[in-house]
C-alpha positions as CSV (number, residue, x, y, z in Angstrom):
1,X,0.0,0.0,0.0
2,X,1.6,3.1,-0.7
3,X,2.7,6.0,1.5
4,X,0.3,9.2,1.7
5,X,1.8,12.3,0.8
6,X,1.8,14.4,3.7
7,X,3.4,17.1,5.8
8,X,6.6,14.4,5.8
9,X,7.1,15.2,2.2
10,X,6.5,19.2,2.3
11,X,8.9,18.8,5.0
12,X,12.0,17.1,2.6
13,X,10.6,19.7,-0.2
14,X,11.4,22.8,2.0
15,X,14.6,21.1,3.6
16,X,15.9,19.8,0.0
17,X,14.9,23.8,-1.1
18,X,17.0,25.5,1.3
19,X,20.1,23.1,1.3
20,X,19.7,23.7,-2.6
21,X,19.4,27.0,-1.9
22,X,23.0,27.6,0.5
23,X,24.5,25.0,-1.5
24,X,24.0,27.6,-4.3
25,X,25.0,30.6,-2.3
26,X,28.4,28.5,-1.1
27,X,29.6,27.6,-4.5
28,X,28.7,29.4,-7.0
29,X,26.2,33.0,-5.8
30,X,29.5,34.7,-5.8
31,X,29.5,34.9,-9.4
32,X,26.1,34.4,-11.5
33,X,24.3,37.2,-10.9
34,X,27.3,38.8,-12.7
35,X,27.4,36.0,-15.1
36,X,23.7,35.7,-15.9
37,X,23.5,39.9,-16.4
38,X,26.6,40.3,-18.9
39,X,27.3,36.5,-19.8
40,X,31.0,36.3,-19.2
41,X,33.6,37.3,-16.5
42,X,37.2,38.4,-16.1
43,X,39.2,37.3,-13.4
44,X,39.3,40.9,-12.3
45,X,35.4,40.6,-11.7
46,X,35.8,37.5,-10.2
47,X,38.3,39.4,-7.9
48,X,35.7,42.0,-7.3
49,X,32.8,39.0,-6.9
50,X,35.5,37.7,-4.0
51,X,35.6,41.0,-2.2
52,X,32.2,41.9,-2.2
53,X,31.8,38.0,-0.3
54,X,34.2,38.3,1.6
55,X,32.2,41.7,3.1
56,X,29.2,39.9,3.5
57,X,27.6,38.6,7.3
58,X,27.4,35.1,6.5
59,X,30.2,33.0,7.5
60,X,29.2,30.1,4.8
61,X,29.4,33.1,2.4
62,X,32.9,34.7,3.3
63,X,34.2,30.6,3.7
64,X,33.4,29.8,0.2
65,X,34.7,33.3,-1.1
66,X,38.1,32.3,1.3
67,X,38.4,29.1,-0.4
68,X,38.0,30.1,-4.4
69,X,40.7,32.8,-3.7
70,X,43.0,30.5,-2.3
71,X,42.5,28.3,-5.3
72,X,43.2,30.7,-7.7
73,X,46.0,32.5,-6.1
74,X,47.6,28.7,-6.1
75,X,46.9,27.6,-9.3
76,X,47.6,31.0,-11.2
77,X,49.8,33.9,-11.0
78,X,46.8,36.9,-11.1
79,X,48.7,40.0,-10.5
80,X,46.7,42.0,-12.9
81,X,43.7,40.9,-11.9
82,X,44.0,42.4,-8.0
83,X,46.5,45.3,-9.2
84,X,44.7,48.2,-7.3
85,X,42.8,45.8,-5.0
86,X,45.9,44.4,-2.9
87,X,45.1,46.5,0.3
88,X,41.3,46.2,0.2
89,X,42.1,42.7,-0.1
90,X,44.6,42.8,2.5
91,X,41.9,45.0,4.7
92,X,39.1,42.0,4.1
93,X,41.5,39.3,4.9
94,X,42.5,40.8,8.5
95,X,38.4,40.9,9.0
96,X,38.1,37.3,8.0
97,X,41.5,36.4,10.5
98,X,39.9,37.9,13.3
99,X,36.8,35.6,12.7
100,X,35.4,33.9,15.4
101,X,35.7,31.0,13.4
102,X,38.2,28.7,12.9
103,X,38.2,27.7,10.0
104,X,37.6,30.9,8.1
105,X,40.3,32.4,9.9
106,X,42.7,29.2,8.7
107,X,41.5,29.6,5.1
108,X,42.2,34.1,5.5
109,X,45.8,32.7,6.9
110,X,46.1,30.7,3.2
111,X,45.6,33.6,1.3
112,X,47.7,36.1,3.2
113,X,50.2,33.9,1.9
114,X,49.1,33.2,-0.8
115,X,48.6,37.1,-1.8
116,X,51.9,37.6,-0.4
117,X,53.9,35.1,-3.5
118,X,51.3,37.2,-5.9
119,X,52.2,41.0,-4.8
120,X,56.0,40.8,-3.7
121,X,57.6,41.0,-7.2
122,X,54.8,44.3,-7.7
123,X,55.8,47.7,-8.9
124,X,55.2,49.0,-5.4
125,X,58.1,48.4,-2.9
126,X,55.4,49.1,0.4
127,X,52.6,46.4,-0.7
128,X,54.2,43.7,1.2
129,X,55.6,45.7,3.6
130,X,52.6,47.0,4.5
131,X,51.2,43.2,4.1
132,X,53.6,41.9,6.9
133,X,52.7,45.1,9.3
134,X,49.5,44.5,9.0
135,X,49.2,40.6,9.9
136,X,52.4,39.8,11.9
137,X,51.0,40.6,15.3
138,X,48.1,38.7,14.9
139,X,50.0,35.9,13.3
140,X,52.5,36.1,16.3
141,X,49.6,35.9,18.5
142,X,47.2,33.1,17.8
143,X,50.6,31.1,16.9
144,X,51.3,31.7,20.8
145,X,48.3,31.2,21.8
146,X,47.6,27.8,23.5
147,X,44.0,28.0,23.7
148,X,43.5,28.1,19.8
149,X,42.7,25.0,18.0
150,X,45.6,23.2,17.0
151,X,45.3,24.0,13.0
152,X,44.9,27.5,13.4
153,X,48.0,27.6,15.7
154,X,49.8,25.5,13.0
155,X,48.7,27.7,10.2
156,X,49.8,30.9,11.9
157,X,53.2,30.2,12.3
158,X,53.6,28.8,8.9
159,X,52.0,31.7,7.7
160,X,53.8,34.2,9.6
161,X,57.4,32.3,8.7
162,X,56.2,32.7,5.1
163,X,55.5,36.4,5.1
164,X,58.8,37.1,6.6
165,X,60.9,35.1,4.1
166,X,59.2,36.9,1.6
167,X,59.0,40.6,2.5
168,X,61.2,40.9,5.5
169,X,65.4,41.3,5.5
170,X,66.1,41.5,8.7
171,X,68.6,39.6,11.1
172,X,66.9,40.3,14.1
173,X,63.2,39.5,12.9
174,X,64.3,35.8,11.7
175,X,65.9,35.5,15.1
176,X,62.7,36.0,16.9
177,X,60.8,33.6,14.9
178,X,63.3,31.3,15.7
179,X,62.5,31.4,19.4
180,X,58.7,31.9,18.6
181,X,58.5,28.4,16.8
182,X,61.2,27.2,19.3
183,X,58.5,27.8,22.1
184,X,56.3,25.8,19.5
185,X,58.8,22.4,19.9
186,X,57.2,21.5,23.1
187,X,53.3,21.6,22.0
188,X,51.8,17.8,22.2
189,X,49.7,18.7,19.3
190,X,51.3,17.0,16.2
191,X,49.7,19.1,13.7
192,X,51.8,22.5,15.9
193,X,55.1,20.2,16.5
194,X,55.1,19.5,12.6
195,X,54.3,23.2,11.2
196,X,56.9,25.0,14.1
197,X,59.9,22.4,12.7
198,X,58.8,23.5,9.3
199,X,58.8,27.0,9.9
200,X,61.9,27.1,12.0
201,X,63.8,25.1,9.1
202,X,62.3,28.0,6.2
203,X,63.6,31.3,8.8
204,X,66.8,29.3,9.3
205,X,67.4,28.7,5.8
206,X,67.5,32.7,5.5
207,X,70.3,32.5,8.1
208,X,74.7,32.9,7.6
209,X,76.1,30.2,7.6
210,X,78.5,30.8,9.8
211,X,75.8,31.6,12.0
212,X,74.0,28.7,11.8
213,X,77.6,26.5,12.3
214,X,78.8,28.3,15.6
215,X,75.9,29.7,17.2
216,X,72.7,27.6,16.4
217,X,74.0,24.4,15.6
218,X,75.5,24.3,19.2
219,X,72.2,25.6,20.9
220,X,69.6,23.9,18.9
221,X,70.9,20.9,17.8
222,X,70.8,18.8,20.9
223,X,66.5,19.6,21.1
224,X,66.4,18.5,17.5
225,X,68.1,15.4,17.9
226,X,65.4,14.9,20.6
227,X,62.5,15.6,17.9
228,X,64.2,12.5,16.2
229,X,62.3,10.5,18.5
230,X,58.8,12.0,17.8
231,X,56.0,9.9,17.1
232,X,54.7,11.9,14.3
233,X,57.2,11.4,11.0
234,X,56.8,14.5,9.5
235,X,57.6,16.7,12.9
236,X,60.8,13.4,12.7
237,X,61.9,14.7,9.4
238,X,61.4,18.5,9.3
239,X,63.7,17.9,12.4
240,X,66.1,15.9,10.5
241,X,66.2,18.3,7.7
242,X,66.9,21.1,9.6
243,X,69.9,19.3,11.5
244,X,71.1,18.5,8.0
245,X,70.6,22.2,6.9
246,X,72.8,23.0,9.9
247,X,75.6,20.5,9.2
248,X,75.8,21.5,5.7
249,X,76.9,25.4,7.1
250,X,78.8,23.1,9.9
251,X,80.7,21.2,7.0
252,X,81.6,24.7,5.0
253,X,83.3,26.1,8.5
254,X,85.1,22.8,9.5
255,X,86.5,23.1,5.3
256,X,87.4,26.2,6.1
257,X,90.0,25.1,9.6
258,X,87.7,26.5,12.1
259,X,87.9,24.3,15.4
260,X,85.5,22.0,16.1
261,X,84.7,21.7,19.8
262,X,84.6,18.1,21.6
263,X,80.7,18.9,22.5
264,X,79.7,19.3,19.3
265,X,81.6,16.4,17.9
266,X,79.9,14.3,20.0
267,X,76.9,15.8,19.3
268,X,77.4,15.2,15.7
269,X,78.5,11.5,16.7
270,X,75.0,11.0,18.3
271,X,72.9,12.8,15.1
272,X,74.6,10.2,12.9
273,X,74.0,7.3,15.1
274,X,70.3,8.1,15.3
275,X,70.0,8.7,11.7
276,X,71.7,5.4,10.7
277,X,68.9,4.0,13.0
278,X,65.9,5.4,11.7
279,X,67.2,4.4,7.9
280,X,66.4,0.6,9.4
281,X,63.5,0.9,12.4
282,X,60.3,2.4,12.2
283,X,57.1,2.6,14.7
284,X,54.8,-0.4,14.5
285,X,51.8,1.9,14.0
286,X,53.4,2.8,10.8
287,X,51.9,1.7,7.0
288,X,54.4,0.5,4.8
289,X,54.2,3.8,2.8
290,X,54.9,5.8,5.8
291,X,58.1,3.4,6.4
292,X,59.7,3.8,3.3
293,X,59.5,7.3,3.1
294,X,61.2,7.4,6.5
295,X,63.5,5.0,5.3
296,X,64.3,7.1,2.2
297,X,64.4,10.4,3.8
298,X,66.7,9.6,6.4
299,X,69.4,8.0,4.4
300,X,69.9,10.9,2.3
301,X,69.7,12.8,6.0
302,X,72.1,10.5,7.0
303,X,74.5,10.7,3.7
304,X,75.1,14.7,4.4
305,X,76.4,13.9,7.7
306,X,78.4,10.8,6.7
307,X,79.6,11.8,3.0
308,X,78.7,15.9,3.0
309,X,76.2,15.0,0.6
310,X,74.6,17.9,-0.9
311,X,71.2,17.5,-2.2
312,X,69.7,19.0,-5.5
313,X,66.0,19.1,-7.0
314,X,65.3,19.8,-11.0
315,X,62.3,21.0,-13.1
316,X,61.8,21.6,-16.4
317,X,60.0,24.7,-17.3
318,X,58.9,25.8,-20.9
319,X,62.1,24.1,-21.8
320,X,64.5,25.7,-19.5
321,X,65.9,23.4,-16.5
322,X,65.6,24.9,-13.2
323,X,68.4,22.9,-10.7
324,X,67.8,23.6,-7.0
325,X,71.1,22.3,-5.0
326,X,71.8,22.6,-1.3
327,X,69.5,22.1,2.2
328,X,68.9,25.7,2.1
329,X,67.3,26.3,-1.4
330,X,65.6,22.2,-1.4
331,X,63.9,23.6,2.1
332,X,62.7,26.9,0.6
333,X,61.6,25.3,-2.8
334,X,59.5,22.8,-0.5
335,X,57.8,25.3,1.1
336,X,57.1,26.8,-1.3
337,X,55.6,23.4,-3.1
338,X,53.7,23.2,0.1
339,X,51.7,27.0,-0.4
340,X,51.6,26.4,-4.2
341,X,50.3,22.8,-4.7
342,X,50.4,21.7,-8.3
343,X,50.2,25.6,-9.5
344,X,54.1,25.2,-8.7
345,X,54.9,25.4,-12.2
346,X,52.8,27.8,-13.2
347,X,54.2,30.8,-10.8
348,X,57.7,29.0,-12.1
349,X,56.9,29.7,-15.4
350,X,55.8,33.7,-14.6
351,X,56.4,35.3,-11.2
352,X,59.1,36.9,-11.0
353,X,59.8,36.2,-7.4
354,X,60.5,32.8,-7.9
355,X,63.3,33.5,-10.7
356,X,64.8,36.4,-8.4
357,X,64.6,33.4,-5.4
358,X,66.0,30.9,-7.7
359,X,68.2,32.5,-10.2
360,X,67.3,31.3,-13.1
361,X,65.3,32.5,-16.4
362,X,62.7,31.1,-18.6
363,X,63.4,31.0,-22.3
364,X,61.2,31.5,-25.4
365,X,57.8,31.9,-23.2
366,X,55.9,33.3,-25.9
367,X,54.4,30.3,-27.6
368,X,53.5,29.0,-24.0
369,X,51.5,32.7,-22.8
370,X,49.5,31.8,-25.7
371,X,48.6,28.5,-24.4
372,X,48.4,30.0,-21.0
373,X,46.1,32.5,-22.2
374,X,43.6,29.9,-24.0
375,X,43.6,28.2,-20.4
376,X,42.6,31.2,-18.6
377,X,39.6,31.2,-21.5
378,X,39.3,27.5,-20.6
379,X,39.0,28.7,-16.8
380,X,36.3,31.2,-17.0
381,X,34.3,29.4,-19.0
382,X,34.2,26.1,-16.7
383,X,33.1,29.2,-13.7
384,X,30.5,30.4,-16.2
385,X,28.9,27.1,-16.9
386,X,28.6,26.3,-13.5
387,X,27.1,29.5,-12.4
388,X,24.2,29.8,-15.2
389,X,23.6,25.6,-14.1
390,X,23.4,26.1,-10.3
391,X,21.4,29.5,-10.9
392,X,18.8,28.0,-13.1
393,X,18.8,25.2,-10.9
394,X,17.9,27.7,-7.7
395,X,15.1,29.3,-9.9
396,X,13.7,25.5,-10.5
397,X,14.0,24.5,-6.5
398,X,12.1,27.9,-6.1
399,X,9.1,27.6,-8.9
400,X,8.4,23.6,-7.4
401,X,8.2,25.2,-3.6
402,X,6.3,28.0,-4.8
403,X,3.7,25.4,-6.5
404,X,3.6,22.9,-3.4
405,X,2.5,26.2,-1.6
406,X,-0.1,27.1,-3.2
407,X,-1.6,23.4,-3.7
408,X,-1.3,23.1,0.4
409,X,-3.5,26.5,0.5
């Protein structure tokens, strides 16, 4: 017999309605009624769309508009599209960093960032300057701050670290991050141990090398060697990297006949040992893809401290090779993998920060600007597709509510 059609089935009309309806607002509202008026956008509207959101009272509103910026600062470098807009953008950020939310204030912590690799290589000198005035306290703050959720805290500091090595030359600034994230080392949350080792091996990699071989290497090295022995592996090997970033400097001092003192040798001694050990063991909660990559990592750890092994990435861009050698430039390049995700060889390809970073230039880019520009057309058409489906799709949810209204009066 079947079912009759009741209040139960108004009830999963008007619930299916309005989860249409803020599925609609979440994805795509921040563009079709833009798209729908003029029938195609430019990544500067779509820049403007994002602002205006970001402005708006509803936190699943300013979320979503947090989350497509982030994506397209990654995947593209867009400094024409927010030239003008950097410190409105910078302005609406700090609101949405200040959010009583967590998560929107961990997403406006990706695009600092991520506006940060966009706007440094810009015409104006005081964009980022005014970029890391504006968010370093904060930053410093909720990275400090033990009461914040553990991701936010781990976000922070990763940010903050990132805004320095970008816009700030200064000796003394990297040496107070160094004893912020220092502080960090003792956190039990794995998600602040691994993103304080992280950052702390980024500001150090900014650091003399001489530096780094007679005073840090003395004072830090025995509390890495004890993050060794962490439980989470990558906190184990952002450790062990930056204990090989600090032999390498170590290596290019002892070269040059400065003494060696019996505490660090043996400190050295005990590094090795432990590295050579962690090439072999591994934690029984471990997967066997966890395993090997500890097993990997640490042996090419373990060949700087035993063979002064120095280690080099490539990449091949528009037919130019790109060759990254050294602990210093491998650590910067992977952190910079880590903000950039797969749109790494785009901002390779054509920001200028990244070939001032690297030193290196790109050859005969023309024929691949054109393609780049047919992607961009590629891009906004995908956005505009999507916006004219879910806004026709919001008029239909509204028409079928409208008629089950009237029928129930």
């Amino acid at each position: 017999m079947p079912k009759r059609k009741g209040k139960k089935n108004k009830q999963r009309l008007e619930e299916s309605s309005s989860r249409g309806d803020s599925e609609t607002a979440s994805v795509m509202s921040d563009f079709s009624e833009g798209i729908i008026a003029n029938g195609e956008v430019s990544l500067e509207d779509l820049i403007k769309g994002l602002l205006d959101k970001l402005g708006e009272k509803r936190l699943a509103t300013r979320v979503g508009a947090l989350q497509k910026l982030t994506k397209m600062l990654q995947s593209k470098y867009v400094p024409h599209a927010i030239d003008g807009s950097e410190l409105t953008l910078a302005s609406c950020l700090s609101t949405c960093l200040r959010s009583k939310s967590a998560k929107e204030a961990g997403l406006a912590c990706d695009a600092i960032g991520l506006l940060a690799v966009t706007t440094e290589a810009d015409t104006d000198p005081d964009v980022n300057g005014r970029l890391y005035a504006e968010f370093h306290k904060t930053l410093r703050t909720f990275a400090s701050d033990r009461t914040k959720p553990p991701g936010l805290r781990a976000r922070a500091v990763r940010t903050l670290v990132f805004l320095s090595y970008l816009t700030v030359d200064d000796p003394s600034s990297a040496a107070e991050l160094q004893q912020l994230t220092q502080t960090m080392f003792a956190s039990k949350e794995a998600e602040v141990t691994e993103a304080a080792t992280s950052a702390w091996a980024l500001v150090s990699s900014t650091i003399d090398s001489h530096v780094l071989a007679t005073k840090i290497l003395p004072d830090v090295g025995p509390r890495l060697l004890e993050m060794l022995d962490s439980k989470d592996l990558d906190t184990k090997q952002n450790a062990g990297r930056a204990l090989a970033l600090l032999y390498e400097a170590h290596a290019g001092e002892e070269n040059g006949e400065s003494k060696q003192s019996s505490d660090i040798e043996e400190m050295v001694d005990n590094v090795t040992e432990k590295l050579s050990d962690l090439t072999t063991t591994s934690n029984r909660s471990q997967n066997r893809k966890e395993k090997a990559r500890q097993r990997a990592s640490f042996r090419e750890f373990l060949r700087t401290f035993e063979e002064e092994f120095v280690p080099q990435e490539s990449f091949n861009v528009s037919g130019t090779e790109i060759v990254v050698r050294g602990w210093a430039k491998c650590i910067q390049i992977g952190e910079i993998r880590r903000w950039l995700s797969t749109g790494l060889q785009t901002h390779l390809k054509y920001n200028p920060l990244l070939s001032e970073i690297f030193e290196f230039t790109i050859q005969n880019l023309t024929a691949y600007e054109a393609r780049e520009a047919r992607e961009d057309q590629i891009y906004i058409s995908r956005i505009n597709s999507r916006a004219k489906k879910e806004h026709y799709e919001k008029l239909r949810l509204a028409k079928t509510h409208s008629i089950v209204a009237s029928e129930d009066d």
